[in-house]
N, CA, C and O atoms as a GROMACS GRO file, in nm:
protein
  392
    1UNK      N    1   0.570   0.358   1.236
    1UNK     CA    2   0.471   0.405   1.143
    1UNK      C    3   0.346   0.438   1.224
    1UNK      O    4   0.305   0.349   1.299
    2UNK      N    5   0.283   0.547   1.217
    2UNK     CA    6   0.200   0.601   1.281
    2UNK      C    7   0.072   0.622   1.150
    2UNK      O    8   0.072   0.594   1.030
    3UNK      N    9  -0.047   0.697   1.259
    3UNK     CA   10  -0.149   0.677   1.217
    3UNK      C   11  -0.160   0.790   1.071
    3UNK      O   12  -0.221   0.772   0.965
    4UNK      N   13  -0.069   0.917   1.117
    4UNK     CA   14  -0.028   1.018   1.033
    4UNK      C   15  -0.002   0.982   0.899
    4UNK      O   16  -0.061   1.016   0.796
    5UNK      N   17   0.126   0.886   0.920
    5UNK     CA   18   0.198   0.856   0.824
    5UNK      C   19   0.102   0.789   0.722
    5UNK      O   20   0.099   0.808   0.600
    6UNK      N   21   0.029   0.711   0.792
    6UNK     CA   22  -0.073   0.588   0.715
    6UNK      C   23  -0.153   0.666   0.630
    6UNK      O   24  -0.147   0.641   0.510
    7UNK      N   25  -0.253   0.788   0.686
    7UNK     CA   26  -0.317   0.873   0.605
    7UNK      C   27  -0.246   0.960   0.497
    7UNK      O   28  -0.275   0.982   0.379
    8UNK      N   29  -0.155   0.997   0.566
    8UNK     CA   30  -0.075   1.093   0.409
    8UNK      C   31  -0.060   0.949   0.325
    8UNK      O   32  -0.152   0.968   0.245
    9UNK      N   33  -0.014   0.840   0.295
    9UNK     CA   34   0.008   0.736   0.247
    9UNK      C   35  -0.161   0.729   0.148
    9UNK      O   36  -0.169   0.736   0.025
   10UNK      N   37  -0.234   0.719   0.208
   10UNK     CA   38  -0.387   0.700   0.207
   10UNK      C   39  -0.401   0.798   0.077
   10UNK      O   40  -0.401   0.753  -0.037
   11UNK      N   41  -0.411   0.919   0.104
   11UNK     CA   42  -0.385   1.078  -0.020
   11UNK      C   43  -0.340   0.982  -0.108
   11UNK      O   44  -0.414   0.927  -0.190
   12UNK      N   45  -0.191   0.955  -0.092
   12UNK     CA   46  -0.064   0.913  -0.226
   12UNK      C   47  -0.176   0.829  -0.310
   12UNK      O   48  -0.231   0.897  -0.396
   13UNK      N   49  -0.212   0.719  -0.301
   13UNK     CA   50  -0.251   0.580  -0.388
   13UNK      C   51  -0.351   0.602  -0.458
   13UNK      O   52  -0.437   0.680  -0.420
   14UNK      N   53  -0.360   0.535  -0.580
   14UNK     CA   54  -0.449   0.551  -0.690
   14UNK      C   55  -0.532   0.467  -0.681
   14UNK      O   56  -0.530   0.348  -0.711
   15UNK      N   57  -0.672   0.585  -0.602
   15UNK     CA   58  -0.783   0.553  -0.570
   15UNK      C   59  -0.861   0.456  -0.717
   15UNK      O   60  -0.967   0.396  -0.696
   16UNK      N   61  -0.816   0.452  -0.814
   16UNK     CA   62  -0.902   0.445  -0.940
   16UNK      C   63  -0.864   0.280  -0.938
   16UNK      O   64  -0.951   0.209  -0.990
   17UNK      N   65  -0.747   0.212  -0.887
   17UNK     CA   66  -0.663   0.133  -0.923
   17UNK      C   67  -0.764   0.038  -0.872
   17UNK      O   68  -0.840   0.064  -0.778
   18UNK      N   69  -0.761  -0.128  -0.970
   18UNK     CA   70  -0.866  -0.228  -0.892
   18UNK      C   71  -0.849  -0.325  -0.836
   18UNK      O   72  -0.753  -0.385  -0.884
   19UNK      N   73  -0.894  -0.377  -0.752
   19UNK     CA   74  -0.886  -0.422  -0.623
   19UNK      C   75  -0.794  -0.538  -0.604
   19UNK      O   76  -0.761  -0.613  -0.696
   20UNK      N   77  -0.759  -0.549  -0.494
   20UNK     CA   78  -0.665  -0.638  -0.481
   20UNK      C   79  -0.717  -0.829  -0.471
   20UNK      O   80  -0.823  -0.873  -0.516
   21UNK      N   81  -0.632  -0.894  -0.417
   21UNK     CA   82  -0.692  -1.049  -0.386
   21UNK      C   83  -0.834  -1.046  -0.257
   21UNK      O   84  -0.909  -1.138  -0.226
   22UNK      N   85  -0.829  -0.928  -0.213
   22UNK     CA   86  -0.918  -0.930  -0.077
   22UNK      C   87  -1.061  -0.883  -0.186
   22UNK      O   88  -1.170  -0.936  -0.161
   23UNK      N   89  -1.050  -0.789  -0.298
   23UNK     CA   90  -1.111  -0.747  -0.380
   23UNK      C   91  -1.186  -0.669  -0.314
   23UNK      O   92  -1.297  -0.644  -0.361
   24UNK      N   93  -1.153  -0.619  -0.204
   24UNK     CA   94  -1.142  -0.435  -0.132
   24UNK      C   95  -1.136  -0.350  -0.204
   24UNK      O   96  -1.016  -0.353  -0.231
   25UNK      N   97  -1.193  -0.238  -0.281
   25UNK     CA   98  -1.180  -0.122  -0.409
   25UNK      C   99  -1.134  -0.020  -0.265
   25UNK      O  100  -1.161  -0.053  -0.150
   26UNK      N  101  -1.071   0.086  -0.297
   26UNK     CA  102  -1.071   0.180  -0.269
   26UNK      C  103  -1.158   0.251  -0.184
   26UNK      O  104  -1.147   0.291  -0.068
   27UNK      N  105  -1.283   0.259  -0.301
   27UNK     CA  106  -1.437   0.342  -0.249
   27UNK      C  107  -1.455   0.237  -0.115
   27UNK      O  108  -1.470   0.283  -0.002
   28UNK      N  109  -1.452   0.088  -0.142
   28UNK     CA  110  -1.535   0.082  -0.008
   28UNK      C  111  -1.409   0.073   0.140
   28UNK      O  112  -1.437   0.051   0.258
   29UNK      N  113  -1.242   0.103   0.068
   29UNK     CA  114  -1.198   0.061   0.193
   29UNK      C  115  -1.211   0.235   0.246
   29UNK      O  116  -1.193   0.248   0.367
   30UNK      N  117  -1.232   0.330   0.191
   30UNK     CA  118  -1.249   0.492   0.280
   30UNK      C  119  -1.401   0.480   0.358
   30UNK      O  120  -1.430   0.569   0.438
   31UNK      N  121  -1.507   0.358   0.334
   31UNK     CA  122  -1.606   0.353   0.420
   31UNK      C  123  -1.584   0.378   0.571
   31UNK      O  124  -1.641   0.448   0.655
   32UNK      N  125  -1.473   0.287   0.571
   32UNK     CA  126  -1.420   0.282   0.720
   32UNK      C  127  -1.250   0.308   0.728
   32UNK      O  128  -1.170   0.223   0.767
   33UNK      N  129  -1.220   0.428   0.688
   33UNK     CA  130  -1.088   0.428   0.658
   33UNK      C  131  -1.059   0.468   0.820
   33UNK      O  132  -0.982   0.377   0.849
   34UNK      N  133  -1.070   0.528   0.912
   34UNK     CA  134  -1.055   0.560   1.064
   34UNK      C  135  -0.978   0.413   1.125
   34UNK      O  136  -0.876   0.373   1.180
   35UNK      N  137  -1.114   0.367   1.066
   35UNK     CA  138  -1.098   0.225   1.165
   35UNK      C  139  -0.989   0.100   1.111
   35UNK      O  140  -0.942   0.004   1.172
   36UNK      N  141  -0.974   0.144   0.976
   36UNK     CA  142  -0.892   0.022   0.877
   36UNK      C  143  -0.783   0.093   0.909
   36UNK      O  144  -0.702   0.000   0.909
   37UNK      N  145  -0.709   0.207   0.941
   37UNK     CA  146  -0.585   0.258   0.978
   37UNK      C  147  -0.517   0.234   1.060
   37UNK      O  148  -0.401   0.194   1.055
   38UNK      N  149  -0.610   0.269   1.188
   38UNK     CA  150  -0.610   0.241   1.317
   38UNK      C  151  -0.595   0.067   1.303
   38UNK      O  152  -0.491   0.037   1.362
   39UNK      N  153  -0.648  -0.031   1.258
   39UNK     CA  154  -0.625  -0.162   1.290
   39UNK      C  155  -0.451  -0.200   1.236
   39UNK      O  156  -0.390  -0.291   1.291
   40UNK      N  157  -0.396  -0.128   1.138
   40UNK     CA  158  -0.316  -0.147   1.048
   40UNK      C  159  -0.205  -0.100   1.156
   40UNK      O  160  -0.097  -0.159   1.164
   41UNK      N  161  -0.239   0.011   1.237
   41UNK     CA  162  -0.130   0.065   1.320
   41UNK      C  163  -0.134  -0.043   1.413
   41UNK      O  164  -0.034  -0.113   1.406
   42UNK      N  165  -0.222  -0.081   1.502
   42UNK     CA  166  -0.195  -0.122   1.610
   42UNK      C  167  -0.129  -0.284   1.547
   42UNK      O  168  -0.032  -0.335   1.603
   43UNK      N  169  -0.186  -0.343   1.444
   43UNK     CA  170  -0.101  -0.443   1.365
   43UNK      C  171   0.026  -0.458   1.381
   43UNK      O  172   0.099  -0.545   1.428
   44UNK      N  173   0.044  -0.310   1.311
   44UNK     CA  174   0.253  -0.325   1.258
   44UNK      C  175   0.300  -0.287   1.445
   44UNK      O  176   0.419  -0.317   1.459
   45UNK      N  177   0.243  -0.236   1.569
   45UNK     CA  178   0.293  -0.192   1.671
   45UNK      C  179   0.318  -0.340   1.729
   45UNK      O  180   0.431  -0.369   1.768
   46UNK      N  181   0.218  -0.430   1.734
   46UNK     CA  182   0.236  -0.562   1.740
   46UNK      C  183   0.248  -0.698   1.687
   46UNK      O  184   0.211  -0.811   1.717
   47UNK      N  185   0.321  -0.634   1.589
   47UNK     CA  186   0.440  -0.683   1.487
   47UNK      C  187   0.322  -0.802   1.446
   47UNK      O  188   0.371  -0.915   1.457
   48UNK      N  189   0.183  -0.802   1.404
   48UNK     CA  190   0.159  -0.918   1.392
   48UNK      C  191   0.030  -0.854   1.195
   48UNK      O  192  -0.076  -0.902   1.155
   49UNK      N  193   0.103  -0.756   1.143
   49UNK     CA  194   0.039  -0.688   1.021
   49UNK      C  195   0.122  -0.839   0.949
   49UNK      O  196   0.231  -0.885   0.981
   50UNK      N  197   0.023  -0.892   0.841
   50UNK     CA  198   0.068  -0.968   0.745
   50UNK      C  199   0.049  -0.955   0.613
   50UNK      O  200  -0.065  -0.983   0.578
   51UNK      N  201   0.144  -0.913   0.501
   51UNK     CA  202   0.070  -0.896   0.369
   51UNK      C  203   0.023  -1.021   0.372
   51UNK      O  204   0.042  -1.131   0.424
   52UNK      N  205  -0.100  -0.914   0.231
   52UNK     CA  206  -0.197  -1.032   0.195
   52UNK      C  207  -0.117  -1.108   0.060
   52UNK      O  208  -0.003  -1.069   0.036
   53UNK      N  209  -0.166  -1.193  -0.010
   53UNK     CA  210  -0.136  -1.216  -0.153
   53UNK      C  211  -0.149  -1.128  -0.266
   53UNK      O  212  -0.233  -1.041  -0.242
   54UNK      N  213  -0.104  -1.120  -0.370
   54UNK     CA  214  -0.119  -1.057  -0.451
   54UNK      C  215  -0.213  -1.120  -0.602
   54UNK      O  216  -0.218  -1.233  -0.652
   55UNK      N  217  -0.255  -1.036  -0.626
   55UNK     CA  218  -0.367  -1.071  -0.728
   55UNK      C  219  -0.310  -1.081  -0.826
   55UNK      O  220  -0.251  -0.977  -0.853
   56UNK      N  221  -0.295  -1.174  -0.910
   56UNK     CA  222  -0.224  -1.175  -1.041
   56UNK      C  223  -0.360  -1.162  -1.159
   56UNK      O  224  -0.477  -1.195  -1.146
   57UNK      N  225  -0.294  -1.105  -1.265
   57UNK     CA  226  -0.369  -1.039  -1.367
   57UNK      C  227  -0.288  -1.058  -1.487
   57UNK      O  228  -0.170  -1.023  -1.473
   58UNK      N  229  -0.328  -1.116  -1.626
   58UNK     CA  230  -0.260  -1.138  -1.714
   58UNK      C  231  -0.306  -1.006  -1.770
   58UNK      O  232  -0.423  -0.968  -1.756
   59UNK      N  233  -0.200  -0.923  -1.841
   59UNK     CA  234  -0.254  -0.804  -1.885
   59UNK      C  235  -0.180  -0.897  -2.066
   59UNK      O  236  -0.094  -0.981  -2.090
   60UNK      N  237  -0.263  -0.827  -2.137
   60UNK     CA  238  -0.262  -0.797  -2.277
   60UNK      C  239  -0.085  -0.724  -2.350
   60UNK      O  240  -0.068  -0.602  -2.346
   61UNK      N  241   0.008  -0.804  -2.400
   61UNK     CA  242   0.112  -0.726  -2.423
   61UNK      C  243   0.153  -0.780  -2.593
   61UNK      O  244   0.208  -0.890  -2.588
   62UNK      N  245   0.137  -0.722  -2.750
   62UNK     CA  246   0.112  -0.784  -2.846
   62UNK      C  247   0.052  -0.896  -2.857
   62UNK      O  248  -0.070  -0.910  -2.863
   63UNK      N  249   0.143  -0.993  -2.862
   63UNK     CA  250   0.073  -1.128  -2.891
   63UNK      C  251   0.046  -1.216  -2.770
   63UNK      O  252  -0.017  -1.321  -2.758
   64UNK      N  253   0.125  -1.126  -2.672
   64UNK     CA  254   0.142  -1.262  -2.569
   64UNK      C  255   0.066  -1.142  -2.439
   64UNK      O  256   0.012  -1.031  -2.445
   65UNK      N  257   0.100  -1.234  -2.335
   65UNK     CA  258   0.003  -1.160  -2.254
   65UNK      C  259   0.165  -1.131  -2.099
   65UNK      O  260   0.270  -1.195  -2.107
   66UNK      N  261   0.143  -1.053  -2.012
   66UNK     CA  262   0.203  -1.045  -1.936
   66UNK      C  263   0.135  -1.044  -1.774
   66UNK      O  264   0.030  -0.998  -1.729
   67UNK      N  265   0.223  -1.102  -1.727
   67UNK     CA  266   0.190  -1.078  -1.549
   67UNK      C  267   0.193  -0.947  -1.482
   67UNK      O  268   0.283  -0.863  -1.485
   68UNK      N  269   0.074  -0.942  -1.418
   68UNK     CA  270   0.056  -0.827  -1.337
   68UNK      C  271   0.029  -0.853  -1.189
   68UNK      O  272  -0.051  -0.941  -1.158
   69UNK      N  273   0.105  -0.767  -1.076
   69UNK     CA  274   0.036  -0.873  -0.951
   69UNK      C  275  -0.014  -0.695  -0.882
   69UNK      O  276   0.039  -0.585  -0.892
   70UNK      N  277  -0.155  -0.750  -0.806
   70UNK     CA  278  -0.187  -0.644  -0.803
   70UNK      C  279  -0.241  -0.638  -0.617
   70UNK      O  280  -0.341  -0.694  -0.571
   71UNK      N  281  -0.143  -0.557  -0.541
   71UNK     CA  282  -0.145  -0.558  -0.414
   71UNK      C  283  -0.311  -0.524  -0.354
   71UNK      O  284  -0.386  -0.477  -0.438
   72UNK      N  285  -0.355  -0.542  -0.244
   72UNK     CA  286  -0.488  -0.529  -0.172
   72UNK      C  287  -0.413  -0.377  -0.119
   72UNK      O  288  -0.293  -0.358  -0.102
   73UNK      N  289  -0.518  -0.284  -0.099
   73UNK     CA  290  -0.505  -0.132  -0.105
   73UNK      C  291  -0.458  -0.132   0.057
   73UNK      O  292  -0.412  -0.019   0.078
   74UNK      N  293  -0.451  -0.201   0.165
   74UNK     CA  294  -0.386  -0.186   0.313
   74UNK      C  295  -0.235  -0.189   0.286
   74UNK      O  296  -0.149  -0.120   0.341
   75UNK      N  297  -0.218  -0.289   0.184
   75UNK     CA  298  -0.069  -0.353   0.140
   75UNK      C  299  -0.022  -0.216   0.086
   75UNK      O  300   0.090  -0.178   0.119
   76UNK      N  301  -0.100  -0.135   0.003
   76UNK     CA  302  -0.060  -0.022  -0.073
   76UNK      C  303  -0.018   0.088   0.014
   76UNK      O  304   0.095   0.134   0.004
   77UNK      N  305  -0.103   0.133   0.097
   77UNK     CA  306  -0.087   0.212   0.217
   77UNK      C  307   0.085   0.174   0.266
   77UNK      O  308   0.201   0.214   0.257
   78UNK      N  309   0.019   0.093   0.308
   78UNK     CA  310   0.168   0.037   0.437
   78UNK      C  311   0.336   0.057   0.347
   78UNK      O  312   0.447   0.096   0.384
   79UNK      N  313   0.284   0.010   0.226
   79UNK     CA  314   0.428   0.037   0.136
   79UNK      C  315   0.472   0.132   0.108
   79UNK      O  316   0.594   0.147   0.106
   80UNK      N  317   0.344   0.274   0.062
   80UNK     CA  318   0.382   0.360  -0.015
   80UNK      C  319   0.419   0.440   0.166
   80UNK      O  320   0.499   0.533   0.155
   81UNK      N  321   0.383   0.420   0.284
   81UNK     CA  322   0.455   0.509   0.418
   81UNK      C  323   0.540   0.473   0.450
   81UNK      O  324   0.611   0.552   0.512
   82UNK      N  325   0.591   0.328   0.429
   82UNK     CA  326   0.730   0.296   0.429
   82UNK      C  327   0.814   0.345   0.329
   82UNK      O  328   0.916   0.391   0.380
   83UNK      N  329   0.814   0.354   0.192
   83UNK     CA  330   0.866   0.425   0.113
   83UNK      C  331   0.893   0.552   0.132
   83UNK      O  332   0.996   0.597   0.081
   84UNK      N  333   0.800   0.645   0.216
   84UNK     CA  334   0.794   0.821   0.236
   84UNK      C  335   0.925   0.821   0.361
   84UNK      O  336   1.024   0.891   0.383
   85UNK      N  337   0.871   0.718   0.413
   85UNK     CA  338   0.998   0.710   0.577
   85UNK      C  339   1.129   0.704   0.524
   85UNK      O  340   1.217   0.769   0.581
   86UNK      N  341   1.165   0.613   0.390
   86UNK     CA  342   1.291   0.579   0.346
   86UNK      C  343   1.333   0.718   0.304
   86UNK      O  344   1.428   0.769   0.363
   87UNK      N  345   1.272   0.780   0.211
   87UNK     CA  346   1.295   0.914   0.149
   87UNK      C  347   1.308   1.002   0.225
   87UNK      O  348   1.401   1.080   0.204
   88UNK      N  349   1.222   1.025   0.342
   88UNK     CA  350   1.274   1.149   0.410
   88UNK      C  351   1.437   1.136   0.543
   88UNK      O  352   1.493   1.224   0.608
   89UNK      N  353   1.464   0.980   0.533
   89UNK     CA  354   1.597   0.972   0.631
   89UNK      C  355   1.676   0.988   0.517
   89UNK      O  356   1.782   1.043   0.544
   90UNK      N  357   1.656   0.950   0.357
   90UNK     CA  358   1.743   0.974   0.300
   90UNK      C  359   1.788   1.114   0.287
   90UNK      O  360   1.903   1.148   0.313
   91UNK      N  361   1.707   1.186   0.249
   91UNK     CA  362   1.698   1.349   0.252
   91UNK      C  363   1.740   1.412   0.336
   91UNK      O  364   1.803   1.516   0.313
   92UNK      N  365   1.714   1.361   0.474
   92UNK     CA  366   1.810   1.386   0.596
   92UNK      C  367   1.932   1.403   0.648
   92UNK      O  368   1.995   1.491   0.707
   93UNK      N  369   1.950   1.262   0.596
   93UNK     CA  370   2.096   1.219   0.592
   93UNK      C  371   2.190   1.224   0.506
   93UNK      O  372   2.305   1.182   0.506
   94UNK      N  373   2.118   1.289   0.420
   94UNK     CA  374   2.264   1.316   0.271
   94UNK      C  375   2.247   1.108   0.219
   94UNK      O  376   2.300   1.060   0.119
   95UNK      N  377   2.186   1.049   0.294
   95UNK     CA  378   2.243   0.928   0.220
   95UNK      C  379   2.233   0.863   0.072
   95UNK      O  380   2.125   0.830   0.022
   96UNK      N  381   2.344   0.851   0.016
   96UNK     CA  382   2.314   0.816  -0.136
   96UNK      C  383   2.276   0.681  -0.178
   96UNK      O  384   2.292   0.590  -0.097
   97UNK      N  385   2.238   0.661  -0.268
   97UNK     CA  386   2.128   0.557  -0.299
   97UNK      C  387   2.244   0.504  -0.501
   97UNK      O  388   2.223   0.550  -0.613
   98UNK      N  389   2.337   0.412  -0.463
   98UNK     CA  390   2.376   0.357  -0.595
   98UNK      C  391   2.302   0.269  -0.669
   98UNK      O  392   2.345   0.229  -0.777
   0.00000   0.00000   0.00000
């Protein structure tokens, strides 16, 4: 996973979405998005990137309420370019997905 990958990833995610357990928004993680990429790469190159926790959120569902867990936006990145990597070897490779 490269620095490429991380930014197209960066585009994908819903900037609007709120913040994770680090309670990092969006707006302020593009302050320093160069440098938060770049740390994220050289991370996963030396295998030492760790998700964070996830934020749990009781959301509102009729009467009762439901669990929501809500990833820190590096976690979001890193998933949604691993996800693009899966899709394009799949696409590649004819490989089917049951």
């Amino acid at each position: 996973m490269d620095t490429s990958a991380l930014k197209e990833a960066w585009k994908e995610i819903n900037k609007k979405a709120t913040a994770g357990v680090d309670k990092v928004t969006a707006k302020e993680y593009a302050l320093n998005l160069e440098q938060n990429i770049e740390e994220i790469v050289s991370n996963l190159k030396r295998k030492r990137y760790r998700t964070k926790l996830v934020r749990r959120v009781d959301i509102p569902k009729g009467n009762e309420t439901r669990p929501l867990g809500i990833p820190a936006i590096s976690d979001k990145i890193v998933q949604s370019a691993a996800a693009q990597i899966l899709i394009d070897v799949r696409q590649s490779t004819g490989w089917v997905v049951l």
